[in-house]
MARLUMMAR-690953 format. One record per residue (C-alpha): residue number from 1; residue in one letter; chain; x, y, z negated. Coordinates in nm, 3 decimals, always signed. Layout:
N
{node NUM A A {X Y Z}},
...
This chain:
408
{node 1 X A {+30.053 +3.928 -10.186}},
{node 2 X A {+29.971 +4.299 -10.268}},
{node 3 X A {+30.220 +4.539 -10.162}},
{node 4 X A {+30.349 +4.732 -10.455}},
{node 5 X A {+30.535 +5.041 -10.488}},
{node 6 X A {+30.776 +5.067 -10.823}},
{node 7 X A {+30.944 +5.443 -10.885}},
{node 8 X A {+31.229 +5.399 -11.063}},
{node 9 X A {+31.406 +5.712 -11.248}},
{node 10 X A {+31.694 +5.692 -11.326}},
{node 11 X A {+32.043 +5.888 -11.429}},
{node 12 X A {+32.390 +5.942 -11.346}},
{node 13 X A {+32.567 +6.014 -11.691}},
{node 14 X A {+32.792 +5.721 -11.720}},
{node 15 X A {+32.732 +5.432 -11.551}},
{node 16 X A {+32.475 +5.215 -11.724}},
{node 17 X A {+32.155 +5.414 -11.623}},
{node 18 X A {+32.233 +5.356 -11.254}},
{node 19 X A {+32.367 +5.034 -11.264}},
{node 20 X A {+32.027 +4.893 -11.428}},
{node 21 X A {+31.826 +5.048 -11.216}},
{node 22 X A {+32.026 +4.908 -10.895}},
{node 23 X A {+32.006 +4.533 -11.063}},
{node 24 X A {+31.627 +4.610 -11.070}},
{node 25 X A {+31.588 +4.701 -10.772}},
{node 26 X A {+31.802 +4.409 -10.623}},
{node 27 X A {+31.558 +4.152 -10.824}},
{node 28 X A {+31.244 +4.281 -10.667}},
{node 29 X A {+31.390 +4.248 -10.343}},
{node 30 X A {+31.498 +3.861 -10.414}},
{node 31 X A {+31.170 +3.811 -10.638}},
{node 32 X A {+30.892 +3.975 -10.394}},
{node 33 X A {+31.068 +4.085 -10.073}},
{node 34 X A {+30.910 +4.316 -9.875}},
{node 35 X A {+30.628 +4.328 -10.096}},
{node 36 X A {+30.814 +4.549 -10.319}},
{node 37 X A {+30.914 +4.905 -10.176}},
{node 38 X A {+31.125 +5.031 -10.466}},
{node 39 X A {+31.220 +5.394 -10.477}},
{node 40 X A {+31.557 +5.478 -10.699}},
{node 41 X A {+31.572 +5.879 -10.792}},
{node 42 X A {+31.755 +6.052 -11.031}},
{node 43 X A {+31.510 +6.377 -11.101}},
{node 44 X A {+31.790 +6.589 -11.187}},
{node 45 X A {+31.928 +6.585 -10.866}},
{node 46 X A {+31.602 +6.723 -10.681}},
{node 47 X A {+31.491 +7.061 -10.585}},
{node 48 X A {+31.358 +7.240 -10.876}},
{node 49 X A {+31.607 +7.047 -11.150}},
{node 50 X A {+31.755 +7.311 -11.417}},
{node 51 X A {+32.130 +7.338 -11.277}},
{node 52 X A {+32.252 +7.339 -11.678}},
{node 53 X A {+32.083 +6.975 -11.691}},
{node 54 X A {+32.256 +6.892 -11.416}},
{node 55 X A {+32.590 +7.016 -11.529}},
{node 56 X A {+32.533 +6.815 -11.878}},
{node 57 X A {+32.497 +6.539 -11.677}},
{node 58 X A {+32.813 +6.590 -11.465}},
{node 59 X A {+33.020 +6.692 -11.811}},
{node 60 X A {+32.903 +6.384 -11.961}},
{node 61 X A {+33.236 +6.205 -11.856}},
{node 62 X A {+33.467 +6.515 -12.007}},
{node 63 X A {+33.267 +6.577 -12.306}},
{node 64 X A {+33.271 +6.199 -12.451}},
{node 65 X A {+33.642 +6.164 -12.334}},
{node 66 X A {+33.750 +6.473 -12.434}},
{node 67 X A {+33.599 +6.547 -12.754}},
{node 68 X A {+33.412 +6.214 -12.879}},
{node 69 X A {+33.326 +6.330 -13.251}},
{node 70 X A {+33.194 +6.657 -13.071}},
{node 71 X A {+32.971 +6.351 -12.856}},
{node 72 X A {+32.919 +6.199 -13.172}},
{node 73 X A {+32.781 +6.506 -13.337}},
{node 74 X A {+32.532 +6.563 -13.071}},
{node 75 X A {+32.462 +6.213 -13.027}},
{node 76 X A {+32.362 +6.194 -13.397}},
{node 77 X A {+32.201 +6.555 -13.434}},
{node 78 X A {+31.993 +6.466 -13.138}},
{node 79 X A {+31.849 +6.126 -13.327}},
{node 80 X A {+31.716 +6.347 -13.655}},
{node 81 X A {+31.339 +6.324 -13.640}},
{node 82 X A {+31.297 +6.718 -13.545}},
{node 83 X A {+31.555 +6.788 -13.322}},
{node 84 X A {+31.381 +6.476 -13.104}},
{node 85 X A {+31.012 +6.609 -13.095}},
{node 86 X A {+31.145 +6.980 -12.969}},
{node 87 X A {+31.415 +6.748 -12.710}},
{node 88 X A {+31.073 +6.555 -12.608}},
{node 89 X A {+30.898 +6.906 -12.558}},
{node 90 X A {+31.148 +7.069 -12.431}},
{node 91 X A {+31.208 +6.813 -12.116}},
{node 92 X A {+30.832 +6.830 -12.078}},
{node 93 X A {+30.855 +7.192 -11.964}},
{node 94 X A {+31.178 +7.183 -11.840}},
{node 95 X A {+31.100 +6.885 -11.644}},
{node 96 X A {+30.748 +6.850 -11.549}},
{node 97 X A {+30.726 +7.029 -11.206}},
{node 98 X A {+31.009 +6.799 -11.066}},
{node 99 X A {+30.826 +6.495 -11.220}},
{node 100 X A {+30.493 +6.600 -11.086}},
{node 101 X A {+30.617 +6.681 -10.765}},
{node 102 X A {+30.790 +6.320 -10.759}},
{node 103 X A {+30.471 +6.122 -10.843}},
{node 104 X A {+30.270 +6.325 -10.599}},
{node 105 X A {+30.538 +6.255 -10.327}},
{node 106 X A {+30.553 +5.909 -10.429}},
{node 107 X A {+30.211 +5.787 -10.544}},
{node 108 X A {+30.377 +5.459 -10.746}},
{node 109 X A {+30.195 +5.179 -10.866}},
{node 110 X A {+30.424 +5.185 -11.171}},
{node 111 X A {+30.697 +5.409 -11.299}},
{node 112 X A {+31.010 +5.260 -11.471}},
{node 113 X A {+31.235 +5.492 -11.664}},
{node 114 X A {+31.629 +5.395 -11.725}},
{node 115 X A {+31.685 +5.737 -11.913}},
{node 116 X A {+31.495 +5.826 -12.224}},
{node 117 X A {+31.444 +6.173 -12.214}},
{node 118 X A {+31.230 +6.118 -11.841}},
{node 119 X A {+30.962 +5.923 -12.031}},
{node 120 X A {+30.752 +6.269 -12.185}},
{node 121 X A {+30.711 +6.460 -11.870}},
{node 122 X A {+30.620 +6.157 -11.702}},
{node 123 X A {+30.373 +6.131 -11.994}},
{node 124 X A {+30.273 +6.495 -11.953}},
{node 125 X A {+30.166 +6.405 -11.588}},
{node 126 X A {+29.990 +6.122 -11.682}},
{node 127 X A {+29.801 +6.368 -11.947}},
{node 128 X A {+29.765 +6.677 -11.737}},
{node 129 X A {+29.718 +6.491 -11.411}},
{node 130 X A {+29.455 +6.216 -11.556}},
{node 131 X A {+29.671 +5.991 -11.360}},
{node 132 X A {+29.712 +5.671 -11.539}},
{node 133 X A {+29.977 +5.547 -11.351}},
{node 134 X A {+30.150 +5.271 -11.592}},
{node 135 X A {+30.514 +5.331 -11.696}},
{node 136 X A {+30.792 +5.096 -11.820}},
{node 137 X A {+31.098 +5.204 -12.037}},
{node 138 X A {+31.383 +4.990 -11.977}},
{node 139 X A {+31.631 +5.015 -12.277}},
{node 140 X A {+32.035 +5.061 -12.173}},
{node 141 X A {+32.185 +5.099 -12.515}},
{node 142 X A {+32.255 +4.746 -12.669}},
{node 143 X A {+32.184 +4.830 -13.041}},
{node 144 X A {+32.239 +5.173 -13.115}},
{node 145 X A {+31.978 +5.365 -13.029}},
{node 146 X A {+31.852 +5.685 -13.033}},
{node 147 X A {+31.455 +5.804 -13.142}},
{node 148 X A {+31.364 +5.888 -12.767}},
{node 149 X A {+31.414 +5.577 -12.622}},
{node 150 X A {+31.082 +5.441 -12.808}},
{node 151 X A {+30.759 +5.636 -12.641}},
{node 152 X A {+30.445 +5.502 -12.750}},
{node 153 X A {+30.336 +5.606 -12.417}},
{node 154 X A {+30.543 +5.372 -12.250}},
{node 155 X A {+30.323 +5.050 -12.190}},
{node 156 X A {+30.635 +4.867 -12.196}},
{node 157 X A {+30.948 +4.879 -12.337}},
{node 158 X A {+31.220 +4.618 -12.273}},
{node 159 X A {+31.535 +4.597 -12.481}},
{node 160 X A {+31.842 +4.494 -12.444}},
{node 161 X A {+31.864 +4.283 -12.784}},
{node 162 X A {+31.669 +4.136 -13.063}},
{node 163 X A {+31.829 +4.418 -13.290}},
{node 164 X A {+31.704 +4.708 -13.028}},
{node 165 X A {+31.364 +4.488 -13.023}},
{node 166 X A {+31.340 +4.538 -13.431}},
{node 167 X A {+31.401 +4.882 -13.406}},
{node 168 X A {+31.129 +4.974 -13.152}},
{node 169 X A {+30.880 +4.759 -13.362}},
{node 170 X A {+31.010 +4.962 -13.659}},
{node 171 X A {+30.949 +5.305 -13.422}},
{node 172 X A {+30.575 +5.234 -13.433}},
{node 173 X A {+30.564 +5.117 -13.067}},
{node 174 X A {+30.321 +4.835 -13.003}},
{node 175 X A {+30.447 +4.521 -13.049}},
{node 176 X A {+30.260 +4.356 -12.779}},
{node 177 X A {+30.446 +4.651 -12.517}},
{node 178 X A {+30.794 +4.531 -12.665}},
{node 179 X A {+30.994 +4.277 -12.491}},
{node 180 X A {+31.328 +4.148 -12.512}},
{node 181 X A {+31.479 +4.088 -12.207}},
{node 182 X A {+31.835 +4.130 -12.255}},
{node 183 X A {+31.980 +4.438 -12.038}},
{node 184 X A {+31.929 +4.407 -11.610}},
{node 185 X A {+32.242 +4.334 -11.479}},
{node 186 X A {+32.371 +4.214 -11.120}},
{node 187 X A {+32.111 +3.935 -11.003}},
{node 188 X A {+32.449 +3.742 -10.833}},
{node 189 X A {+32.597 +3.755 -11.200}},
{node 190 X A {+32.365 +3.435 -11.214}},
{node 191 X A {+32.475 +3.253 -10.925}},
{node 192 X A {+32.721 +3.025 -11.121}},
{node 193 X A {+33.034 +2.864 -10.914}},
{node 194 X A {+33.045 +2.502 -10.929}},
{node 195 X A {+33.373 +2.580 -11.095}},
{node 196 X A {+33.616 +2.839 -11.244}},
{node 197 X A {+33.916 +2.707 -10.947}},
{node 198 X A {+33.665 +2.711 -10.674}},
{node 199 X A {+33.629 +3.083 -10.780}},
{node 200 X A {+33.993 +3.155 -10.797}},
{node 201 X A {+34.008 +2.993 -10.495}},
{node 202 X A {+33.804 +3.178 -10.274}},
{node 203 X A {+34.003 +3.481 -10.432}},
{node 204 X A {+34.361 +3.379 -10.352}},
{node 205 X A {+34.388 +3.387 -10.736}},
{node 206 X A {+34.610 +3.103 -10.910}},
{node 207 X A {+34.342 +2.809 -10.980}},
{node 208 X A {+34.513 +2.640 -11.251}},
{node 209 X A {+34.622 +2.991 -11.547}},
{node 210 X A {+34.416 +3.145 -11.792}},
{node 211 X A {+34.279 +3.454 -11.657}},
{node 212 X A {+34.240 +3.777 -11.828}},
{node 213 X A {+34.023 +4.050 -11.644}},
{node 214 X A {+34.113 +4.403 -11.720}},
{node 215 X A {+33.889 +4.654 -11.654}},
{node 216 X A {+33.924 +5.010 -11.645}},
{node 217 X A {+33.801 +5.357 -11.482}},
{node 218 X A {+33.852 +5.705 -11.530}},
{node 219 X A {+33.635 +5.663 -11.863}},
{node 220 X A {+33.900 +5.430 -12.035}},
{node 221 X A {+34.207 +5.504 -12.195}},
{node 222 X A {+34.538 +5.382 -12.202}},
{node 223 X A {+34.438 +5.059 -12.051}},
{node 224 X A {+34.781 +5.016 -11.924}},
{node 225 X A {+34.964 +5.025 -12.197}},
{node 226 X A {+34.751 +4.699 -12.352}},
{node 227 X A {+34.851 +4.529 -12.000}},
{node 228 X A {+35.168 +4.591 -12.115}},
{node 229 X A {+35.182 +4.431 -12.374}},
{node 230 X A {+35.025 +4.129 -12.228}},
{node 231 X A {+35.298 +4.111 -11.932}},
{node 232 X A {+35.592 +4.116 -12.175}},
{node 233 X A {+35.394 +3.867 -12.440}},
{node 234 X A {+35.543 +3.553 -12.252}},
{node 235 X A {+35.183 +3.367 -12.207}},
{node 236 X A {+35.131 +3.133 -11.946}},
{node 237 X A {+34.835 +3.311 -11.792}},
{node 238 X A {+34.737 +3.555 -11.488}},
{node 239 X A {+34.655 +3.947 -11.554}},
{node 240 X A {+34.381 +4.074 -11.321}},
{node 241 X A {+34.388 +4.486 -11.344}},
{node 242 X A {+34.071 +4.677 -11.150}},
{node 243 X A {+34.124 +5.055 -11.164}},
{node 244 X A {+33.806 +5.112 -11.138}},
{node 245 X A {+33.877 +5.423 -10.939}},
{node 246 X A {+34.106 +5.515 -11.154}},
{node 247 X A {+34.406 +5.611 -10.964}},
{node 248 X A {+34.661 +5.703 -11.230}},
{node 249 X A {+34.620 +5.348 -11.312}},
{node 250 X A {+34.596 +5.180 -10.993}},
{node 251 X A {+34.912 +5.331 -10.915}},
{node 252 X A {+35.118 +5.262 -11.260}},
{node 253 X A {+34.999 +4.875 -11.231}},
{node 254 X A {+35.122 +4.882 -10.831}},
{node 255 X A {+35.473 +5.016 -10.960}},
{node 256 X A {+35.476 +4.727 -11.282}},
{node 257 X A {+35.744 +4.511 -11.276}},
{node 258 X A {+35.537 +4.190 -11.330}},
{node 259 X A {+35.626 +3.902 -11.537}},
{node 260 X A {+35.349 +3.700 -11.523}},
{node 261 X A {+35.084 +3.658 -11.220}},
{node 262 X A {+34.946 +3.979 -11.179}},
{node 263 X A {+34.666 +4.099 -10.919}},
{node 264 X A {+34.574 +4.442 -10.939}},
{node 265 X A {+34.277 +4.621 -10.763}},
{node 266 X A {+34.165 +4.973 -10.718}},
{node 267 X A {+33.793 +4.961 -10.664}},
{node 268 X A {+33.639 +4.647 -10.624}},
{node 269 X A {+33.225 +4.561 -10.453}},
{node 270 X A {+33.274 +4.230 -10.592}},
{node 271 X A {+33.307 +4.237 -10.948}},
{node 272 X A {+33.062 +3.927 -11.007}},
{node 273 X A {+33.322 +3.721 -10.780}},
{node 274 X A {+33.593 +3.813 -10.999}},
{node 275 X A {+33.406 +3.780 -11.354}},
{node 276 X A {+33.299 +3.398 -11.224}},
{node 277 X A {+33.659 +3.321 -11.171}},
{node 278 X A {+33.796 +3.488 -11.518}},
{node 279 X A {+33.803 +3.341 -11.883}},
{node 280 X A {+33.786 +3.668 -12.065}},
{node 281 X A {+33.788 +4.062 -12.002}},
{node 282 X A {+34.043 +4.362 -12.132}},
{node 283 X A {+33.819 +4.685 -12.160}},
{node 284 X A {+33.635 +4.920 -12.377}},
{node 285 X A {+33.298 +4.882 -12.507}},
{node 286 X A {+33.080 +5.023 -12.269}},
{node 287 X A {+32.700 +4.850 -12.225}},
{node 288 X A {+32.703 +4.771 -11.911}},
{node 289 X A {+33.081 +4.588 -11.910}},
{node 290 X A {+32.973 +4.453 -12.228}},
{node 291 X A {+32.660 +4.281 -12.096}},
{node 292 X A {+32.813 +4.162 -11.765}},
{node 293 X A {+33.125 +3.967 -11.959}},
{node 294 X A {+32.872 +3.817 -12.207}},
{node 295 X A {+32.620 +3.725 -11.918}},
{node 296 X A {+32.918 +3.517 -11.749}},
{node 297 X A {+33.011 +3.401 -12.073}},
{node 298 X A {+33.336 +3.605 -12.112}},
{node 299 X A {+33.453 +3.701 -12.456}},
{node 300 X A {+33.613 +4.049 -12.531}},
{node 301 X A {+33.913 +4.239 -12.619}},
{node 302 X A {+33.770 +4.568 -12.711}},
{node 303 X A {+34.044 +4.862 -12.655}},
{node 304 X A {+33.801 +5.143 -12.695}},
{node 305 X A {+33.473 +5.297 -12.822}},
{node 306 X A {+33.282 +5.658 -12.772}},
{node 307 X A {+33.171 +5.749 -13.101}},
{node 308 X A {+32.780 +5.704 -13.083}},
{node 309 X A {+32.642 +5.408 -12.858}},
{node 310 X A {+32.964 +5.191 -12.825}},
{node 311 X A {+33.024 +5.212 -13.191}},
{node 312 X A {+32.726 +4.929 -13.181}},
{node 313 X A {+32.839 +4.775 -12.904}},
{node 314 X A {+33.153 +4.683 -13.016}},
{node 315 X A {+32.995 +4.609 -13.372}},
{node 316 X A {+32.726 +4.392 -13.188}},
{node 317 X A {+33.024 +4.205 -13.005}},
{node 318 X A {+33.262 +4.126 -13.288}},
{node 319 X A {+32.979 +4.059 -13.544}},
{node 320 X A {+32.831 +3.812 -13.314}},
{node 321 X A {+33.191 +3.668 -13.287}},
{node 322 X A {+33.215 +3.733 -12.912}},
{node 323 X A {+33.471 +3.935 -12.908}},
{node 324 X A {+33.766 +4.097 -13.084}},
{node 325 X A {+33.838 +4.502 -13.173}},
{node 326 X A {+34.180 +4.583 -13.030}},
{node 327 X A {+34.206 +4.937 -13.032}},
{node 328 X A {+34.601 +4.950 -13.040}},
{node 329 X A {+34.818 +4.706 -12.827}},
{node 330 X A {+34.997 +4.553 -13.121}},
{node 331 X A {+34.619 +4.454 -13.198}},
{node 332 X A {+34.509 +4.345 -12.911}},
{node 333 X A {+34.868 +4.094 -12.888}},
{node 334 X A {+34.793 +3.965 -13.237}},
{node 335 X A {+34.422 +3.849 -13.131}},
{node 336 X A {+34.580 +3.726 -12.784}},
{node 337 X A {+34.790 +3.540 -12.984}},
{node 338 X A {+34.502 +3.394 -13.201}},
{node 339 X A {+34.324 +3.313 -12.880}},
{node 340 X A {+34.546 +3.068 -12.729}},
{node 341 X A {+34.682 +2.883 -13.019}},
{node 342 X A {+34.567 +2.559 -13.108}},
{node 343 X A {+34.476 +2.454 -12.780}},
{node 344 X A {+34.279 +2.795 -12.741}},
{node 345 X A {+34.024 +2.708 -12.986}},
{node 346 X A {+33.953 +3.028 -13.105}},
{node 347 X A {+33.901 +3.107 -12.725}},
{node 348 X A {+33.677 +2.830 -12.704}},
{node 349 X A {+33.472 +2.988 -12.985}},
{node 350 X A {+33.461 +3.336 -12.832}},
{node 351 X A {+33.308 +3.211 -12.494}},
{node 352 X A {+33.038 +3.025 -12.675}},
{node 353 X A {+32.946 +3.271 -12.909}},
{node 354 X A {+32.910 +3.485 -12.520}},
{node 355 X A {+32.743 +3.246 -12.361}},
{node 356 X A {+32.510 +3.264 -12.653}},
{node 357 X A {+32.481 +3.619 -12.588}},
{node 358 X A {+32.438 +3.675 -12.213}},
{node 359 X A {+32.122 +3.682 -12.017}},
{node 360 X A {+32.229 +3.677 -11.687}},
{node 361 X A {+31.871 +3.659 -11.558}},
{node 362 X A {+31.746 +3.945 -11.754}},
{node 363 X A {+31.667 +4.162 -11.421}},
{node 364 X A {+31.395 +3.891 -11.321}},
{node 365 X A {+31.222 +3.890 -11.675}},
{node 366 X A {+31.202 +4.253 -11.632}},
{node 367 X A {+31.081 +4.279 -11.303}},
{node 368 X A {+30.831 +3.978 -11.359}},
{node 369 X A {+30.697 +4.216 -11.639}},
{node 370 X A {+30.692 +4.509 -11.472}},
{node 371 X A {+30.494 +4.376 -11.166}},
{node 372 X A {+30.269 +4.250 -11.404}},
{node 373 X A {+30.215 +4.527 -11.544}},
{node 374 X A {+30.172 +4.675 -11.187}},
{node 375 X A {+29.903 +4.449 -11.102}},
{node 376 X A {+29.672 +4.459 -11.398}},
{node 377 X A {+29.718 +4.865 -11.462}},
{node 378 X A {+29.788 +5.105 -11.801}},
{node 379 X A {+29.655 +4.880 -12.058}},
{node 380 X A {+29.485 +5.189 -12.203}},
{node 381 X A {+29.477 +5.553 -12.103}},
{node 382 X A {+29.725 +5.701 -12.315}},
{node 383 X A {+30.049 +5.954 -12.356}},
{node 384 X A {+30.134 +6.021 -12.713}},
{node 385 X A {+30.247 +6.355 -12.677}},
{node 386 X A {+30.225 +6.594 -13.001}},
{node 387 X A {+30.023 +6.865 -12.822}},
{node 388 X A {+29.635 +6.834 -12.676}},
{node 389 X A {+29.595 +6.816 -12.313}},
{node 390 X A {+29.490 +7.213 -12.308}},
{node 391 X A {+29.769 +7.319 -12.472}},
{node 392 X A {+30.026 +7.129 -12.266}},
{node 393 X A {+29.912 +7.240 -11.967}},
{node 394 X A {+29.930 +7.564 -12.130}},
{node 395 X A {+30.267 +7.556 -12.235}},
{node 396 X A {+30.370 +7.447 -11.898}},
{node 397 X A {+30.201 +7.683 -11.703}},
{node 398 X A {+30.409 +7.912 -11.976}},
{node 399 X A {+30.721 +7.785 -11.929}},
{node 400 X A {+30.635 +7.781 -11.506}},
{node 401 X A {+30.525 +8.123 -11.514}},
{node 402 X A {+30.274 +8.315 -11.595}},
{node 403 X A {+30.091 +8.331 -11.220}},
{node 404 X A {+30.138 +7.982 -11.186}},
{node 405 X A {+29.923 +7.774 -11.244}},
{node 406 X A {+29.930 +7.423 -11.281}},
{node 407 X A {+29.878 +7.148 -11.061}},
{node 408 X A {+29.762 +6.828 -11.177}},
């Protein structure tokens, strides 16, 4: 077998761009081994990245806790048809020379993008360079998306969802480049216990309660005062809490006076272990939570959205009757409630409907298409940018400096 080499880029604002690029990188190693060097980067933290672009990144947290219809503005101002050609342009310039400088370093066989905005100076190289080195977009938002995830210079683009999989075909993108793969998560999310007791087991957990999963971090709010009203709701069933690094909370769940099983965690490296051995998960509606529960089959209670992408998330989870919307406690006891009565049939319902849902082997069907697509090459030589090749390398050399010029 060949030996490729796949150059993922990737980002660091919130946790979804990271995380799929980690679960792709874990599937090459199980699919191909050594065979597959795989090379993670996030270009804004190399030499040469715009320190503004890295603080947006680093705000990202504070701005969409902080002020979400401030996020939402942006999020929905930076989606208007306009505003996305200049944002494509302007990361062209503002990125290229860290771009080049990674594919020169690098010299990939493919190039897979978890972050939309990398996908134009990538294409500028590929333009200015002559360079045809094939890319792949993988897509992290569920179903709402924004313009600049669909590139028609991508020669793949794999999405999350049949909705995201419409829109891209809507976006003019190829339809023979679109896939739907569901969105990579943890390879081990796959590897199935022989039973839900057996997984409770090996985690000192009680094997015989319903088990609720609550999942927070510094991004979600308030979490504790839902498991409150859980631990005074008198239901047979065990609370798991993970902080998520959330100390505040880590520390108000230690100091609970607990009337019902409780286990409570800070940070946890095995959060497949703990979604095996759960029956459904307490947490806002994040993609990359959101796709983990549904790909072990774990229905929601929502508690929270950020205006923009989880406002389809938690749409895509309720509509496809997955999950329930909880944003206040009283709402999240009422659906509770609802859950376990009659023998938890409504439960019963939930987890089907997320079974339905999850793709727990969606990292494999992307990196089976990707090292396709490594093998056999750009299908055509192509990066739809909105300027000719003389003029971008024009505007770059601009934007670089006048004495510079620049390199291909």
């Amino acid at each position: 077998m060949l030996h490729k080499k796949i150059l993922i880029l990737t980002a660091d604002a919130g946790f979804g761009h990271r995380s799929t690029a980690n679960a792709l990188c874990r599937a090459f190693e199980l699919r191909h081994g050594d065979a597959a060097q795989v090379i993670i980067v996030n270009p804004l933290d190399e030499p040469g990245a715009m320190p503004f672009m890295r603080s947006a990144e680093n705000d990202y947290d504070k701005l969409a806790r902080e002020w979400p219809q401030f996020y939402k503005l942006g999020y929905k101002m930076s989606d208007l048809r306009l505003t996305t050609n200049v944002t494509e342009m302007a990361y062209v310039m503002m990125m290229y020379d860290v771009i080049a400088r990674l594919m020169k370093q690098h010299q990939p066989d493919v190039v897979v993008v978890t972050f939309p905005t990398y996908q134009y100076p990538v294409a500028a190289y590929r333009r200015i360079s002559g360079r045809n080195v094939p890319m792949a977009t993988v897509v992290t938002d569920l179903v709402s998306l924004q313009k600049m995830w669909f590139s028609q210079s991508a020669d793949l683009c794999l999405v999350p969802t049949e909705i995201a999989g419409a829109l891209a075909r809507e976006r003019d993108l190829d339809p023979q480049s679109v896939h739907v793969t569901g969105l990579p998560v943890n390879p081990t999310l796959a590897d199935v216990p022989a039973s839900k007791a057996e997984a409770r087991r090996a985690l000192g957990w009680p094997e015989d309660k319903f088990t609720l999963l609550a999942v927070g971090s510094k991004r979600v709010e308030r979490l504790d005062t839902f498991t409150h009203v859980v631990n005074h709701a008198g239901h047979d069933l065990h609370l798991v809490g993970v902080a998520g690094g959330n100390d505040s909370l880590y520390h108000t769940w230690q100091g609970t006076a607990w009337h019902v099983p409780a286990t409570v965690y800070d940070f946890v490296g095995n959060m497949p272990d703990l979604m095996h051995a759960a029956d459904g998960v307490i947490t806002k509606a994040g993609g990359l939570i959101v796709t983990e529960s549904l790909a072990c089959g774990l229905p929601l209670l929502l508690t929270q959205f950020i205006p923009g992408q989880e406002t389809g998330n938690a749409r895509f989870v309720v509509d496809e009757g997955a999950g329930d919307l909880t944003l206040e406690p009283l709402h999240l006891l009422e659906a509770l409630a609802h859950w376990l009565a009659e023998d938890r049939r409504l439960f019963h319902e939930r987890a089907a409907q997320a079974c339905r849902l999850g793709k727990p082997d969606a990292a494999f069907k992307a990196v089976d298409l990707i090292w396709q697509l490594a093998e056999n090459g750009a299908s055509r030589p192509h990066s739809r940018l909105p300027v000719s090749r003389a003029k971008l390398k024009e505007l770059v050399r601009q934007f670089a400096g006048a004495e510079r010029s620049v390199a291909p």
